[in-house]
N, C-alpha and C positions, 0 to 999 in steps of 0.2 A: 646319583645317590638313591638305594630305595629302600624300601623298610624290609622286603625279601633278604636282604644279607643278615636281619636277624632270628628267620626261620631257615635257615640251613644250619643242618645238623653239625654237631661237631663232638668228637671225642674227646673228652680229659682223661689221662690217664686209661681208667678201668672201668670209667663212668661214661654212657652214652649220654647225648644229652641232643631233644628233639627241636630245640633252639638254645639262640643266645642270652635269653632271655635270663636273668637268674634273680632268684631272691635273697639277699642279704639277709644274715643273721640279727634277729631285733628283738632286745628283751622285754616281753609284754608280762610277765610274771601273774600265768594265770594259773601256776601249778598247785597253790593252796598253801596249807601248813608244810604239809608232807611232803612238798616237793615232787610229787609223784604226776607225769602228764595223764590227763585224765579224758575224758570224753570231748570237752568242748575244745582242746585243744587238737585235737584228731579231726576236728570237722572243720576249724580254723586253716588249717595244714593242711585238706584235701580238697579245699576251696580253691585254692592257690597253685595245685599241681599243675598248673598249665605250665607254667615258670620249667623253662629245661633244664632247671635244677634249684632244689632249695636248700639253704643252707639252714639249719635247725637256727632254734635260740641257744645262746650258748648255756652249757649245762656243766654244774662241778662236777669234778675228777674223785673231791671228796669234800667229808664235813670239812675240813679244812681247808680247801678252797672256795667255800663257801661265802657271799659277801653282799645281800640283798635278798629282803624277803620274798617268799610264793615265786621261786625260780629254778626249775627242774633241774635232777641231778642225773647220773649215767652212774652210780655205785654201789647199788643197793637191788636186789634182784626185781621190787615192786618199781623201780625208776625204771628198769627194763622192760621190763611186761608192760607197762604204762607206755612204754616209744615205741615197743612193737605196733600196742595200737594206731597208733601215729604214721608209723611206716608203712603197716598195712593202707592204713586206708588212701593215702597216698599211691602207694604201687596200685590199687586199683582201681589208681583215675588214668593208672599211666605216664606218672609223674615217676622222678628221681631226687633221694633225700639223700643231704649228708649232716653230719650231727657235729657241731663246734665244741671242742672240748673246752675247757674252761677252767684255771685256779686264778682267783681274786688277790691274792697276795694281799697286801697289805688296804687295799679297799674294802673293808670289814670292819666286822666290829665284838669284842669279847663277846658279846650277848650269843652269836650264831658257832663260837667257837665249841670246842669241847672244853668243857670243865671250865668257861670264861677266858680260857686260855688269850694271850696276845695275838694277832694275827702275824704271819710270819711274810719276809719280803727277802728281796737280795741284799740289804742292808736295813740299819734301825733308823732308818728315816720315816717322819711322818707324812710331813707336807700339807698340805692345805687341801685334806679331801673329805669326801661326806660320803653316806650311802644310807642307803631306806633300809630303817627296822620297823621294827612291831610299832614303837613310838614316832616313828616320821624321818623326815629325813633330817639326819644327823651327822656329827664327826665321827671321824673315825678312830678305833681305838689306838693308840703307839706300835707300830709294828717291831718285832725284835725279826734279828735277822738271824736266816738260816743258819746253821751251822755244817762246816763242809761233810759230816757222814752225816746229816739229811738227806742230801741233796740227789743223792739215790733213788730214797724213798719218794720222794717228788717226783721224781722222773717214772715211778713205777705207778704211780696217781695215775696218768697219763696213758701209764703203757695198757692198765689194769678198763680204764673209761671206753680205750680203743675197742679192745675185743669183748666188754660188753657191747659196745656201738654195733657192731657185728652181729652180737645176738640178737638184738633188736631189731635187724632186720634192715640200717643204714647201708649207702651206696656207698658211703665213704664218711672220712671224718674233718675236719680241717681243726687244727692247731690254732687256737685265739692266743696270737701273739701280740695282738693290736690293743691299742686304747688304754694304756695305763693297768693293766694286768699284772700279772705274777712277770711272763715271760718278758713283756716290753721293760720291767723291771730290774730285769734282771742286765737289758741290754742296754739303757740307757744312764749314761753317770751324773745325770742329777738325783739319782736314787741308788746304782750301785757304785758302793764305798769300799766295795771288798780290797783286799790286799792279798787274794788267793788266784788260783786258777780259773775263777768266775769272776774277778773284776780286773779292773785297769787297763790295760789292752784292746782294741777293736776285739781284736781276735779273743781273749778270755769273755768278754763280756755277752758273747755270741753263741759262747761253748753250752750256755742251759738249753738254747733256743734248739739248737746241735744235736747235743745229745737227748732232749724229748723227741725232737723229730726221729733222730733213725731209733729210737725205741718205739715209737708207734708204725714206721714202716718194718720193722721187724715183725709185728704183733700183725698188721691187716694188709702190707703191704704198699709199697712206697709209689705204688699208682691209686691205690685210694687214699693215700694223704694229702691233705693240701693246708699249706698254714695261710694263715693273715697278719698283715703285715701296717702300722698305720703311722709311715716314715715321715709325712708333711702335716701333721694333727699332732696337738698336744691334747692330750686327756689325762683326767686326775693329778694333774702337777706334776706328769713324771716329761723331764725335759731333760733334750740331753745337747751338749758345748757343739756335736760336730756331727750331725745325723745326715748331711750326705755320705761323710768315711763309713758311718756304722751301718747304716743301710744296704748300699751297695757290695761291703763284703757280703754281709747276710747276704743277699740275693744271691751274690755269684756262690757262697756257698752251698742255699738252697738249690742253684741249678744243679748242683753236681750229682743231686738223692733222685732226680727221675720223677719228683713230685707230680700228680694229678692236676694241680694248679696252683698256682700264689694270685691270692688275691689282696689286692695294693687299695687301702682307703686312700684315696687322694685329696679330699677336703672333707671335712662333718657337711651332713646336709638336714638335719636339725636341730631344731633350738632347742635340746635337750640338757639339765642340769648338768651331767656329767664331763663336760667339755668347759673346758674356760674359751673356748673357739677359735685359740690363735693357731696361725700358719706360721711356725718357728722352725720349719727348714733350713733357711739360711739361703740367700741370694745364689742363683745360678743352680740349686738344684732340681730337679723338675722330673714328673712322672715320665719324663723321654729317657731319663737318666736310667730308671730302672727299667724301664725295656730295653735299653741298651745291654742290659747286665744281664738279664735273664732269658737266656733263649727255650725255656718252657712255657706252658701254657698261663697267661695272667688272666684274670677275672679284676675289670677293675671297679671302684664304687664311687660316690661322691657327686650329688645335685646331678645326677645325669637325666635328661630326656629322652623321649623318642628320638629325636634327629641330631642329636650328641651321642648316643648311643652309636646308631648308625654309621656315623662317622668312627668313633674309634672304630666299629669292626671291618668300616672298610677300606679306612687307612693302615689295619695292622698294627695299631693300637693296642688292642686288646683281640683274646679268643672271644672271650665275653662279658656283660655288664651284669655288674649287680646292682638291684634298687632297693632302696628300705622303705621310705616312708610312703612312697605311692603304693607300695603293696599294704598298707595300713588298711585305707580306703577304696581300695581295686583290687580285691580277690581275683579278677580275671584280667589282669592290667596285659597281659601275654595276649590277650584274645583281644582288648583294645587297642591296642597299638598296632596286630593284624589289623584291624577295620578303620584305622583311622577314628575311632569314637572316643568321644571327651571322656575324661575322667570325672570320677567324683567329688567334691568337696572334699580337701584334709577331713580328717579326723580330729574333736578333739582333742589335747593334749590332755586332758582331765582322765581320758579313757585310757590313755598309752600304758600306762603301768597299773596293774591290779583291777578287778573287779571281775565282770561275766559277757555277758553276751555282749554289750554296747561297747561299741565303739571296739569291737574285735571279730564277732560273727555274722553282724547284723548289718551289713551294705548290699543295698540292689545290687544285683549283677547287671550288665549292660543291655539295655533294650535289642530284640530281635536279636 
């Protein structure tokens, strides 16, 4: 075993990438009112280019996927010009960015909608969820559920974020279909209740996830796409009866698009509100299952280290790991793990969401 198998190169897709190192998408919500990335996020971002690939924080599609304050969008020509910055500065460390698309479904709240409007989901289920507004973190409003000529429009959310992403200057995009979202919503039946061509069935329940994807591999191309996926994690109370059946189609149907990468959350690795924490897979499923199923390239995530990393990439596990929370407090965590040098103290949790420089721009880098 040696830490060398996570500096060999490897290609995803369309994306080079100078290790296996990668950065997981983590919402720090430093973009302001405006949503728009701004400076200290570009220098956050080019701290961290060592990572052979970062995956943005995820960013709305539109005001209507919108569902947590000061959290950049990809739909508005200044949200653009703002990730250019981002992407530039990045590409001139040398580093490889892709930008995680984002609608919130029903994790919102009237206050960020248009016109107070409902927030919209795969059904008008509530469920037992919260999200940060202007006033704190609160319930969320009643969502009503789509209606089937929406559901177009939704998918062109998506297609429309893509080829901004592009303009900005991204190596690629990946699909947040993970964590109690619009899309996981749409595939999970403890939240969809449809009785159309988008519920009931593995197979309908799959068809949003479906048809957003080959609408953004049509717009940037099905080697810079890559979704995410978070089949063994329950987040926002969206649960579903049998998520090995539903999983593993997904999977085998995302092999068939030529995807850049799927990246598979395998457990939460913080103690972050958004997660109720449980492991509600259901006995006998297991991250072997879905490597079984997918013979493209997986990115996987969840409490990994150095020499658990290791291991998956050189058991064939994984192409490669994503981290989150060590990239909080190790901007250079790619260049520690070369050296064998300790990491820094967590972060506090106080700093994770909103504010400026502390506890986002402001960590030694590693001695010598």
């Amino acid at each position: 075993m040696s830490v060398e198998s996570l500096f060999t190169p490897v290609t995803l897709g369309a994306i080079p990438l100078r290790n296996r190192i990668v950065m997981a998408p983590m919402t720090r919500a430093r973009a302001g009112l405006e949503r728009v990335p701004n400076q200290i996020m570009a220098e956050h971002y080019a701290q961290r280019a060592g990572a052979g690939l970062i995956i943005s924080e995820a960013s709305q599609v539109s005001v209507q996927g919108t569902g947590s304050v000061f959290t950049p969008g990809i739909h508005t020509p200044e949200q653009v010009a703002g990730w250019r910055r981002v992407t530039d500065a990045v590409h001139a460390r040398g580093g490889a960015i892709a930008l995680q698309l984002w609608h919130v479904g029903r994790v919102s709240h009237a206050s960020m909608q248009e016109d107070g409007a409902a927030p919209v989901s795969a059904s008008a289920v509530r469920g037992n969820v919260n999200t940060f507004t202007l006033e704190g973190f609160v319930p969320t409003t009643p969502p009503r559920a789509l209606d089937l000529e929406e559901i177009p429009g939704v998918i062109d959310q998506f297609r429309r974020g893509a080829r901004n992403a592009m303009e900005a200057g991204f190596d690629g995009v990946e699909i947040h279909g993970a964590n109690g979202y619009l899309v996981d919503q749409f595939l999970r039946d403890g939240v969809n209740q449809r009785g159309d061509a988008y519920g009931g069935s593995v197979e309908n329940r799959c068809r949003f996830l479906l048809e957003v994807t080959d609408a953004v591999c049509e717009t940037v191309g099905s080697d810079r796409t890559a979704v995410r996926l978070s089949p063994f994690t329950v987040t926002w109370d969206c649960v579903d009866s049998d998520p090995a059946s539903l999983f593993l189609h997904a999977v085998r149907e995302l092999d068939r698009r030529s995807l850049a990468f799927v990246e598979i959350v395998e457990r939460m690795s913080a103690p972050v509100a958004v997660s109720d924490g449980g492991d509600r897979a259901g006995a006998g499923f297991t991250p072997e299952d879905i490597q079984a199923a997918y013979g493209g390239s997986l990115i996987v995530n969840g409490s990994y280290d150095r020499q658990r990393a290791v291991l998956a990439v050189e058991g064939g596990h994984a192409q490669c790991v994503s981290f989150a929370r060590p990239y909080i407090a190790n901007p250079d965590l790619a260049e520690r793990f070369a050296a064998g040098a300790e990491l820094n103290p967590d972060a506090s949790l106080l700093t994770y969401y909103g504010g400026g420089a502390e506890g986002y721009t402001d960590f030694p880098p590693m001695e010598g």
